[in-house]
OpenMM code with the backbone's topology and positions (N, CA, C; nanometers):
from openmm import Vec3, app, unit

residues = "UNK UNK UNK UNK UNK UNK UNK UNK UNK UNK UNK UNK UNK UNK UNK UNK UNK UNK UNK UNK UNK UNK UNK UNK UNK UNK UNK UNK UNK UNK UNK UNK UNK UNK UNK UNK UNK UNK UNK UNK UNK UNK UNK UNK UNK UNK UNK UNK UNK UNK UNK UNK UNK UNK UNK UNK UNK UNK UNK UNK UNK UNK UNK UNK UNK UNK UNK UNK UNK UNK UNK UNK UNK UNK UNK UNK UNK UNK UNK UNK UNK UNK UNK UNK UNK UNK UNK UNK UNK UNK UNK UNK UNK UNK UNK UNK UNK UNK UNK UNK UNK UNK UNK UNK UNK UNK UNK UNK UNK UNK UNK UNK UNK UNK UNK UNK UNK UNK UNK UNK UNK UNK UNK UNK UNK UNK UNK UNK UNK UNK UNK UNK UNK UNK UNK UNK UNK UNK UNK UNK UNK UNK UNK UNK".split()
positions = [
    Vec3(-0.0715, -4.4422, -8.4838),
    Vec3(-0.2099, -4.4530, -8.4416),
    Vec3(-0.2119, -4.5058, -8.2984),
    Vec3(-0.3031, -4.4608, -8.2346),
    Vec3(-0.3071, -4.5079, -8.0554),
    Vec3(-0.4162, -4.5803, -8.0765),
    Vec3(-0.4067, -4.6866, -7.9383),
    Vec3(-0.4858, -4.8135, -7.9040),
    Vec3(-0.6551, -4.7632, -7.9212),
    Vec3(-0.6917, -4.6219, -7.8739),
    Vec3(-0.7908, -4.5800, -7.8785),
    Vec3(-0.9005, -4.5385, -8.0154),
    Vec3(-0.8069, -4.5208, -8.0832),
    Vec3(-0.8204, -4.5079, -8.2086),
    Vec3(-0.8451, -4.6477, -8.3118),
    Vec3(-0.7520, -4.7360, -8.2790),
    Vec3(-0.7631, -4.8629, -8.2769),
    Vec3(-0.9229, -4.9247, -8.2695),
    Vec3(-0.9655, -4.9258, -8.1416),
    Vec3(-1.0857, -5.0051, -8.0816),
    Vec3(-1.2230, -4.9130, -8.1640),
    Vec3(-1.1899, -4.7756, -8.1726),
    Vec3(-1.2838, -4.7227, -8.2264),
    Vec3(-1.3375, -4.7596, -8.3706),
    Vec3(-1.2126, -4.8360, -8.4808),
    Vec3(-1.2271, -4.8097, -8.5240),
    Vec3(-1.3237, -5.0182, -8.5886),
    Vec3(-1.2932, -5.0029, -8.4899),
    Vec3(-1.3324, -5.2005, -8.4879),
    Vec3(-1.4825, -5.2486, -8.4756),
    Vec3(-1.5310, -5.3132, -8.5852),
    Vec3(-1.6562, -5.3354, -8.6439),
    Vec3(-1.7341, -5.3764, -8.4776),
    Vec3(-1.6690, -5.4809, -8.3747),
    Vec3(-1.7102, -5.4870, -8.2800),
    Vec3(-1.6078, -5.4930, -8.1507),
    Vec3(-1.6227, -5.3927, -8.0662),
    Vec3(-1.5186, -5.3522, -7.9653),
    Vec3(-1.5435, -5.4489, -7.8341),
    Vec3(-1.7175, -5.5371, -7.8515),
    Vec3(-1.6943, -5.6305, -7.7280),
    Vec3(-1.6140, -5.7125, -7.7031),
    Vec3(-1.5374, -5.7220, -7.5541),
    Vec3(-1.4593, -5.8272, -7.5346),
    Vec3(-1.5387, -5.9353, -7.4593),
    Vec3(-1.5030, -6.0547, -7.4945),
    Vec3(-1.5749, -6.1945, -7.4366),
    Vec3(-1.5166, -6.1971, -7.3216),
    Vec3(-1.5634, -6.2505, -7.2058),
    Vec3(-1.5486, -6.2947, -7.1235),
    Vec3(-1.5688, -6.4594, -7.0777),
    Vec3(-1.5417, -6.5086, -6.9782),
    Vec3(-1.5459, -6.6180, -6.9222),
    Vec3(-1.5500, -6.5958, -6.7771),
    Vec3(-1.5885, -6.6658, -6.7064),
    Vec3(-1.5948, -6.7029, -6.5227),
    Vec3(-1.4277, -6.8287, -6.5426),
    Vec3(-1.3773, -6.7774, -6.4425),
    Vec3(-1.2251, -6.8823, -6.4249),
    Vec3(-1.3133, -7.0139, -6.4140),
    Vec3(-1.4021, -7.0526, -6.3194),
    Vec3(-1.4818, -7.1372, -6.3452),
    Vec3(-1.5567, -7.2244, -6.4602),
    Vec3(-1.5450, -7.1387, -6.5782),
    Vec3(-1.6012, -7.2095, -6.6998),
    Vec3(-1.5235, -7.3088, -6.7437),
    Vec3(-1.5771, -7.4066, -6.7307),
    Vec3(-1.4672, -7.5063, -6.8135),
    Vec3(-1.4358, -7.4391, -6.9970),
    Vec3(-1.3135, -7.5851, -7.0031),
    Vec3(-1.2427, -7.5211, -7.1196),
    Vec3(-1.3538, -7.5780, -7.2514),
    Vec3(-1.4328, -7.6903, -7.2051),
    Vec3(-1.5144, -7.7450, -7.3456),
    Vec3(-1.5702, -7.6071, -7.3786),
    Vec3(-1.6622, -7.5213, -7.2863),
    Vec3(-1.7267, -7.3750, -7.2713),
    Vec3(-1.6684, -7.3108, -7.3512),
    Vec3(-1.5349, -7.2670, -7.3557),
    Vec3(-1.4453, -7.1731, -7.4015),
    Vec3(-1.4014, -7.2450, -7.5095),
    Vec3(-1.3984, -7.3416, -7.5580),
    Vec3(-1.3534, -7.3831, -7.7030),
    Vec3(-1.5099, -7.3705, -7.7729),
    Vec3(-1.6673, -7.3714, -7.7756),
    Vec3(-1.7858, -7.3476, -7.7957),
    Vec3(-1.7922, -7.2020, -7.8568),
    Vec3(-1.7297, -7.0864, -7.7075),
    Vec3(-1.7647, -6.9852, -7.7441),
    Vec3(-1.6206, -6.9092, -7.8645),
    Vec3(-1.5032, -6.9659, -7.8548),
    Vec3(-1.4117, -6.9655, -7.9544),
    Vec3(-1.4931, -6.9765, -8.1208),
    Vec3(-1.4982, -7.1049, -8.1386),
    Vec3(-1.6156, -7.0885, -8.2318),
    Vec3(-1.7139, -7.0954, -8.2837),
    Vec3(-1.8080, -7.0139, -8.2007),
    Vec3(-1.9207, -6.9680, -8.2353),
    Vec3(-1.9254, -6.8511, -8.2917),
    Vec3(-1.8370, -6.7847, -8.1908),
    Vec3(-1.7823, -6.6196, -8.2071),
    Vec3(-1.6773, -6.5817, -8.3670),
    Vec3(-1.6340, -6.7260, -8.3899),
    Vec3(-1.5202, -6.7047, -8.4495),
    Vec3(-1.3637, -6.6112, -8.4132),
    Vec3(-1.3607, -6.6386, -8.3090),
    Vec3(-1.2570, -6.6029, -8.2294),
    Vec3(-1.1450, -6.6609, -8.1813),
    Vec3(-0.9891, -6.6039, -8.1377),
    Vec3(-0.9009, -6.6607, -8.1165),
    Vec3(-0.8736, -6.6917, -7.9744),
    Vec3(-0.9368, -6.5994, -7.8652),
    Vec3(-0.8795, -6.5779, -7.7437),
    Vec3(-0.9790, -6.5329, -7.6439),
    Vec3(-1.0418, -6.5925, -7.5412),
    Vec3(-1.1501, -6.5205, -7.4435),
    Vec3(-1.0418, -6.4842, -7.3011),
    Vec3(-1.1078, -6.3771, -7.2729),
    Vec3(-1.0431, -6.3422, -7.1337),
    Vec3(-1.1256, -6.3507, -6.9961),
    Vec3(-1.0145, -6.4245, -6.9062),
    Vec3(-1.1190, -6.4506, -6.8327),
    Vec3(-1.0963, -6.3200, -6.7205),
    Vec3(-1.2084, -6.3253, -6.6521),
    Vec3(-1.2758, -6.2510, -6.5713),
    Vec3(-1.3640, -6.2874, -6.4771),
    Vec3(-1.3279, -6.2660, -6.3413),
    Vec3(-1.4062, -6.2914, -6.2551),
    Vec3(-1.5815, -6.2043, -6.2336),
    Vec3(-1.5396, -6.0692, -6.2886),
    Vec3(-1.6217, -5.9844, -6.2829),
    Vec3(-1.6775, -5.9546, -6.4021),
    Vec3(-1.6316, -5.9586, -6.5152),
    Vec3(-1.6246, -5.8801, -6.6066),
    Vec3(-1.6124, -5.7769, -6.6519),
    Vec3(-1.4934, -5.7081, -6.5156),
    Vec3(-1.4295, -5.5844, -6.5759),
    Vec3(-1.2677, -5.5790, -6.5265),
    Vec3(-1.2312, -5.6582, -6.4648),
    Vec3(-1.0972, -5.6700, -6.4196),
    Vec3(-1.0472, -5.8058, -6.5587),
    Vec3(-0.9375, -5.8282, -6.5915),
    Vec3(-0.8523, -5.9091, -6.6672),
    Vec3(-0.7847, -6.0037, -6.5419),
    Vec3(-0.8322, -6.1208, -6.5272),
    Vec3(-0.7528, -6.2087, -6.4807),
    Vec3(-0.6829, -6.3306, -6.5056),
    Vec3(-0.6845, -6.3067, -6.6499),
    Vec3(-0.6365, -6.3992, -6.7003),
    Vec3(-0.6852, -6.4086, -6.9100),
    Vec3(-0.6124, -6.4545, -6.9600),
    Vec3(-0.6651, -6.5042, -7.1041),
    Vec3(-0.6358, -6.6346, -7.0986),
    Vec3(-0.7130, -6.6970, -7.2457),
    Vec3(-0.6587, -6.8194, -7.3109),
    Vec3(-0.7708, -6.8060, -7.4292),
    Vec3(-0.6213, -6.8940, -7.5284),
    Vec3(-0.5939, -6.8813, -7.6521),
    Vec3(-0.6528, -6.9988, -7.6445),
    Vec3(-0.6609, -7.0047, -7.8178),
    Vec3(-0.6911, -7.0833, -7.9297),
    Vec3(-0.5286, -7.2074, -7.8806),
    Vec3(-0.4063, -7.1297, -7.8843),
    Vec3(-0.2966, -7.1735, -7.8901),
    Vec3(-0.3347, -7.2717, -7.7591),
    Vec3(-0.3322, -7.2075, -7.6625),
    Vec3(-0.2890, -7.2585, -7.5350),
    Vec3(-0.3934, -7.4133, -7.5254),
    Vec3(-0.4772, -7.4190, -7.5765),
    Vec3(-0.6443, -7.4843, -7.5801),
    Vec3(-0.5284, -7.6197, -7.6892),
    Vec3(-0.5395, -7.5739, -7.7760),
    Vec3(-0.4187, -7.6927, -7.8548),
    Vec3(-0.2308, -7.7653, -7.7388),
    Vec3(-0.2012, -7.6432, -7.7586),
    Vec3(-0.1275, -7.7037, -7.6931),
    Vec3(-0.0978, -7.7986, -7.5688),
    Vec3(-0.2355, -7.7916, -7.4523),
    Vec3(-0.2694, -7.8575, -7.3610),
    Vec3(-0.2932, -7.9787, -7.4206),
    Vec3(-0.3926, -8.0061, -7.5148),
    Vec3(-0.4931, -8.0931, -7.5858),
    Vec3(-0.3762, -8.2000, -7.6214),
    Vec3(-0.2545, -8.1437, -7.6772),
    Vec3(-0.1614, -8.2243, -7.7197),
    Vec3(-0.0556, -8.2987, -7.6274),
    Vec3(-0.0321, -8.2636, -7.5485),
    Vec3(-0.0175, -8.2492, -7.3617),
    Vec3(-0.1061, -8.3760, -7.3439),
    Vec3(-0.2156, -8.3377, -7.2628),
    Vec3(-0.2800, -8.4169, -7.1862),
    Vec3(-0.3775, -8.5128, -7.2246),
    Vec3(-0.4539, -8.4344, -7.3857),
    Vec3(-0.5870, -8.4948, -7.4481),
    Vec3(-0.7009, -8.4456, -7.3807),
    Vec3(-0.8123, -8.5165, -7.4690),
    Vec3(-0.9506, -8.4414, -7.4548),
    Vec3(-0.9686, -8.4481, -7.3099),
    Vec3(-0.9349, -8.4770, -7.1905),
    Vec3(-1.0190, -8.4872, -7.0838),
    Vec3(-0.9794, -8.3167, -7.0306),
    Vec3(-0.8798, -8.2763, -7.0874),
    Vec3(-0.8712, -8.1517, -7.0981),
    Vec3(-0.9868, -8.0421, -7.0777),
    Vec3(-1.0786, -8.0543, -7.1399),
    Vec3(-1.1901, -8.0284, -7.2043),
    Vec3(-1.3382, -7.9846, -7.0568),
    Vec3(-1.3009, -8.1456, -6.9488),
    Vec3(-1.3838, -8.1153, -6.8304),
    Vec3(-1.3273, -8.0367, -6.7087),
    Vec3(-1.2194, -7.9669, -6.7913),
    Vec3(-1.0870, -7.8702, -6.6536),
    Vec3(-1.1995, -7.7171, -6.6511),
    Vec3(-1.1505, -7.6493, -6.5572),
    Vec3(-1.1691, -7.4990, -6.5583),
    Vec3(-1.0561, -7.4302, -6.6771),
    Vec3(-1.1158, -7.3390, -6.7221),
    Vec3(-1.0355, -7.2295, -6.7833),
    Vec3(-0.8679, -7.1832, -6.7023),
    Vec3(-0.9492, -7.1345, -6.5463),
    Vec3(-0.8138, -7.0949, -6.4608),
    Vec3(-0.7354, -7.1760, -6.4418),
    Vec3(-0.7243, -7.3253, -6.5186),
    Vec3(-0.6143, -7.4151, -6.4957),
    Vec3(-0.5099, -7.3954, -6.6165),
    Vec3(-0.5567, -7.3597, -6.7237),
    Vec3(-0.4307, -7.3206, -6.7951),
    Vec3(-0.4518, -7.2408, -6.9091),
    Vec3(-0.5101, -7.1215, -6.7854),
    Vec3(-0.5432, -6.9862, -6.8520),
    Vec3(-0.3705, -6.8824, -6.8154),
    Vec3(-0.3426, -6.8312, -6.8995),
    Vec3(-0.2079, -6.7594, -6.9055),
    Vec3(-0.2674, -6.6229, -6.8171),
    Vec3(-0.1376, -6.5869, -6.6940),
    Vec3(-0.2394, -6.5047, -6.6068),
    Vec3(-0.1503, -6.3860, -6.5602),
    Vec3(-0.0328, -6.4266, -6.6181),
    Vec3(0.0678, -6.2831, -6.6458),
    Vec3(0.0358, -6.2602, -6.7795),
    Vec3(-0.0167, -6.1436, -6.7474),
    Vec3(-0.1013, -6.0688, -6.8913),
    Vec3(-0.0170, -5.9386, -6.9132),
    Vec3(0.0058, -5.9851, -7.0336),
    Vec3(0.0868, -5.8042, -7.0935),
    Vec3(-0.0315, -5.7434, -7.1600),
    Vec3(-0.0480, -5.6390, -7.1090),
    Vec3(-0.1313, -5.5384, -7.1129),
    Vec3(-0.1233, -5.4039, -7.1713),
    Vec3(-0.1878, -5.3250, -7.2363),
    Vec3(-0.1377, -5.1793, -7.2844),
    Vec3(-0.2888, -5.0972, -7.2657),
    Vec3(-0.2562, -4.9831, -7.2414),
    Vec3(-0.4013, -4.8426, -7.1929),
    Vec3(-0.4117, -4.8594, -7.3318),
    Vec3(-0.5046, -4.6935, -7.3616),
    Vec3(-0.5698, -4.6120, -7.4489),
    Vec3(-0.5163, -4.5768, -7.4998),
    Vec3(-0.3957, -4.5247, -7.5148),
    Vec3(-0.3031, -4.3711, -7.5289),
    Vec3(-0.1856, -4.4400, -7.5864),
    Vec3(-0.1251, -4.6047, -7.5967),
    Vec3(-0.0301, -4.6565, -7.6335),
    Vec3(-0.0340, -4.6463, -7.7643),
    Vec3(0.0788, -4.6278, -7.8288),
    Vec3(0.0370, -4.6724, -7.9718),
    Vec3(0.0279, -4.7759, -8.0692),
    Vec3(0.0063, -4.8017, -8.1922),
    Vec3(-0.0338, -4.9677, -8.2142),
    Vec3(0.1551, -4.9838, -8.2446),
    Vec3(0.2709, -4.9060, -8.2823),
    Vec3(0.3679, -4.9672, -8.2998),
    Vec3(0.4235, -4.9949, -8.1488),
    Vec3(0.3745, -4.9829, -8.0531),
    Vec3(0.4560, -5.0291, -7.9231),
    Vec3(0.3552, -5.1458, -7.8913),
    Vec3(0.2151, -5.1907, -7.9411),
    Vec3(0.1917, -5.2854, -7.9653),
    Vec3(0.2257, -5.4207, -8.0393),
    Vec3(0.2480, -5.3830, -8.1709),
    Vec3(0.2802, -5.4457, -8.2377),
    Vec3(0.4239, -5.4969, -8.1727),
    Vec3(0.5308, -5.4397, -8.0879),
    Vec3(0.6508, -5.4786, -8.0285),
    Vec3(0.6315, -5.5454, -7.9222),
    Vec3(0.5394, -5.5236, -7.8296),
    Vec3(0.4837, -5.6141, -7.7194),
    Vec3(0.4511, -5.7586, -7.8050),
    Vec3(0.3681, -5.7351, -7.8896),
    Vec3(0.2726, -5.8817, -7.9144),
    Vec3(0.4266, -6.0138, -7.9787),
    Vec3(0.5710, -5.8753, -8.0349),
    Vec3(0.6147, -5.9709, -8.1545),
    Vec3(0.7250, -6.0035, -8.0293),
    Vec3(0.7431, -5.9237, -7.9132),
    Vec3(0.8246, -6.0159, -7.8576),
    Vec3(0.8094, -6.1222, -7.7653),
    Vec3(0.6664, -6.0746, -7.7365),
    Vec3(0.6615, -6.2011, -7.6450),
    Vec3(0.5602, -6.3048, -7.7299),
    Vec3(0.5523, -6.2911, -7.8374),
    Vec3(0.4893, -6.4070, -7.9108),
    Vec3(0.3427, -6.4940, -7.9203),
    Vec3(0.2379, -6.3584, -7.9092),
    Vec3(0.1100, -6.3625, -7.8606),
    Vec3(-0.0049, -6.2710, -7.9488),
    Vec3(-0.0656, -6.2946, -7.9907),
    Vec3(-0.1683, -6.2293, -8.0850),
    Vec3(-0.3077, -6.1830, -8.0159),
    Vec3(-0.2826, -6.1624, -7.8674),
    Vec3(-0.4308, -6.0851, -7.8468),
    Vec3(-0.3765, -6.0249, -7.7108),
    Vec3(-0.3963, -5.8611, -7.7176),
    Vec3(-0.3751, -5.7998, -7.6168),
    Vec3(-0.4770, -5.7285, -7.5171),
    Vec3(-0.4834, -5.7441, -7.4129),
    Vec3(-0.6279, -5.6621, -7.3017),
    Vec3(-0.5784, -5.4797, -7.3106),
    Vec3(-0.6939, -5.4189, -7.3251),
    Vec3(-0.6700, -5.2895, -7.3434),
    Vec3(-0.7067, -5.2658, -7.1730),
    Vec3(-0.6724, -5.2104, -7.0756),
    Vec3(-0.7120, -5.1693, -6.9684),
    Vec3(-0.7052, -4.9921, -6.9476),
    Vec3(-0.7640, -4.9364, -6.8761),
    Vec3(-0.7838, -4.8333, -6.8161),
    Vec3(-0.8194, -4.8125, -6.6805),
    Vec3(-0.7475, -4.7502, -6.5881),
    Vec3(-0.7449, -4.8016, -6.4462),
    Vec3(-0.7989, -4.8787, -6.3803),
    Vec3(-0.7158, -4.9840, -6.4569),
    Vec3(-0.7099, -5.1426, -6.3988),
    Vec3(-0.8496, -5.2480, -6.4753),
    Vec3(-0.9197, -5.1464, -6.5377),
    Vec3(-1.0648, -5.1667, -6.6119),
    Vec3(-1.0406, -5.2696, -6.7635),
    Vec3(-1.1052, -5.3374, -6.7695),
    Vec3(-1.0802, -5.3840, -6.9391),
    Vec3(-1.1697, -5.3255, -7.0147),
    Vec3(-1.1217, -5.2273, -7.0855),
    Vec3(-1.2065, -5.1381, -7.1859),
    Vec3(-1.1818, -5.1975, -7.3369),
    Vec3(-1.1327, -5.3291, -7.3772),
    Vec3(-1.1381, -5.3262, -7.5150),
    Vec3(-0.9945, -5.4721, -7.5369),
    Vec3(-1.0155, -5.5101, -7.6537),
    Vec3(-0.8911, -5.6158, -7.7107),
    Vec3(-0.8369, -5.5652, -7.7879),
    Vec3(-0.6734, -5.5905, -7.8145),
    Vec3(-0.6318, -5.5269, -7.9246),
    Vec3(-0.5317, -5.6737, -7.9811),
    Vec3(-0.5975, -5.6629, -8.1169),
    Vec3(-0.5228, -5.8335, -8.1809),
    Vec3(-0.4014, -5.7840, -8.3146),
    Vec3(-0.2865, -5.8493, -8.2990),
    Vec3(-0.2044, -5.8381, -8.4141),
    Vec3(-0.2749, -5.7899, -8.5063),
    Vec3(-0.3679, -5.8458, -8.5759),
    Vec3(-0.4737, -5.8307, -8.6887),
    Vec3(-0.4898, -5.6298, -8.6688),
    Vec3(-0.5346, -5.5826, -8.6109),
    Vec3(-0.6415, -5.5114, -8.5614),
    Vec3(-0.4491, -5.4200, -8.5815),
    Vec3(-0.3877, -5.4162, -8.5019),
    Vec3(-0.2677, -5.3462, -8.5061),
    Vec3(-0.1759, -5.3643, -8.6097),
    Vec3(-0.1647, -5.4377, -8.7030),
    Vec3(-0.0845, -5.4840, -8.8143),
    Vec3(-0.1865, -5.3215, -8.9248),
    Vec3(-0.3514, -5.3320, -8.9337),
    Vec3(-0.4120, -5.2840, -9.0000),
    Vec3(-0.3582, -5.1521, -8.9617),
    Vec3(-0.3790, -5.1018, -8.8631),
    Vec3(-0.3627, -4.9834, -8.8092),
    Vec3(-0.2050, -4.9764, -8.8587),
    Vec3(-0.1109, -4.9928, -8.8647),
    Vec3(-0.0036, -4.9114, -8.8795),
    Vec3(0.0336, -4.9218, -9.0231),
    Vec3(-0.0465, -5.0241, -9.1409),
    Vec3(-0.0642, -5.0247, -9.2753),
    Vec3(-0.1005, -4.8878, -9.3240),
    Vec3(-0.2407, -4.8508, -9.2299),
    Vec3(-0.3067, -4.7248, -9.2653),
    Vec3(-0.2563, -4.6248, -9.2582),
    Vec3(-0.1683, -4.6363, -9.1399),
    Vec3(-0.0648, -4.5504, -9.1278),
    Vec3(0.0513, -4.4778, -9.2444),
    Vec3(0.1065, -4.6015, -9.3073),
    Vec3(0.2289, -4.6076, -9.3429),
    Vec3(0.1260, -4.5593, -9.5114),
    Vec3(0.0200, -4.5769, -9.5461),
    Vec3(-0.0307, -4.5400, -9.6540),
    Vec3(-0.0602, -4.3932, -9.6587),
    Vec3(-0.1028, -4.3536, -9.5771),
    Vec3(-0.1018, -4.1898, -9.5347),
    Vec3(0.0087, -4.1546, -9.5738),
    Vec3(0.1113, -4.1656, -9.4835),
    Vec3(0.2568, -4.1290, -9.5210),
    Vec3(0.2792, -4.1264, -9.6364),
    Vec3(0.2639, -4.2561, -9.7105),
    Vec3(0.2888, -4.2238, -9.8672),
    Vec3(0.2188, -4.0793, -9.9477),
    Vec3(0.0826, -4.1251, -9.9002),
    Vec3(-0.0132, -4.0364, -9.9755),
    Vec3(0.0634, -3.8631, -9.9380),
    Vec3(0.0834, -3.8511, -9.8727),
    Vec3(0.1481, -3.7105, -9.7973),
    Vec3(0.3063, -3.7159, -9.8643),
    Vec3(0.3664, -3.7713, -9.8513),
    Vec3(0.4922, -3.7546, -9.8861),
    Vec3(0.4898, -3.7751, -10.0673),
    Vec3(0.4272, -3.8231, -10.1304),
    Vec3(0.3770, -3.8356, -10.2608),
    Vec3(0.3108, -3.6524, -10.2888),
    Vec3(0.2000, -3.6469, -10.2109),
    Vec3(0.1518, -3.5353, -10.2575),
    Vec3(0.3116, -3.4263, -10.2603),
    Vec3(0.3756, -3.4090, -10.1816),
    Vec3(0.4627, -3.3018, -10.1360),
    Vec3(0.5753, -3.3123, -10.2988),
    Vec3(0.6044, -3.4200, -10.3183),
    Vec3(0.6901, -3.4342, -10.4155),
    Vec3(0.6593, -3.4093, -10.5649),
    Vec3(0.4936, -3.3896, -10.5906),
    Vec3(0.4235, -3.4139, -10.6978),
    Vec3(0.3496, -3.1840, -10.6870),
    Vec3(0.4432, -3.1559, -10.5082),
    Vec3(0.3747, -3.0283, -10.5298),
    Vec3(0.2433, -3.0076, -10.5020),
    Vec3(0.1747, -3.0579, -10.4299),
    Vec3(0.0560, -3.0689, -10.3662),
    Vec3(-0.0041, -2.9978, -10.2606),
] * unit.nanometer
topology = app.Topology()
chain = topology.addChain("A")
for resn in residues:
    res = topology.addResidue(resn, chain)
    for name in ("N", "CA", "C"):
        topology.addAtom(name, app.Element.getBySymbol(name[0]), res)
């Protein structure tokens, strides 16, 4: 299954944004309100310049403590972003996310952020996958 297929198929394809400027109290608010793991920040709201996690938001916290909280986002927003288009598929996703050890990916299209793609969201997709297969390779054996 490709990334495109993916986003289409996702109850809601908006991605959150942030200003690098937003502090992090902001971005832990809109984390959960949204019920979400990861906002990306954006200067514009169409270029990716950065994410931060749920993770990264803890791991600082444990680091430095709450004063954490009155920082900007762009202070320890992760800003080498691995990235994948439209056209990738979710198993070269799923290999991006498991090697570098990260559960939310920016979908871009020339240079554009058109969409998120989360372990969750790609784990499903290649389940659906691998159930097809059965269903097909089942039918063939049963003479179908």
């Amino acid at each position: 299954m490709l990334v495109h297929q993916i986003l289409k198929s996702k109850s809601d394809d908006a991605v959150v944004t942030v200003q690098p400027s937003a502090l992090v109290s902001e971005a832990v608010n809109i984390l959960a309100e949204r019920k979400i793991g990861t906002v990306v920040i954006s200067k514009d709201g169409q270029r990716a310049d950065g994410i931060l996690s749920e993770r990264d938001i803890v791991r600082m916290l444990s680091q430095r403590g709450g004063a954490i909280l009155n920082d900007r986002v762009d202070t320890y927003m992760t800003s080498k972003l691995v990235t994948c288009g439209r056209d990738d598929s979710a198993d070269s996703v799923l290999q991006k996310m498991t090697d570098g050890r990260f559960r939310h990916m920016p979908v871009l299209q020339d240079g554009q952020l058109v969409g998120l793609i989360t372990l969750g969201d790609a784990v499903k997709a290649r389940l659906t996958e691998l159930a097809m297969e059965k269903d097909a390779l089942q039918g063939m054996i049963m003479g179908h």
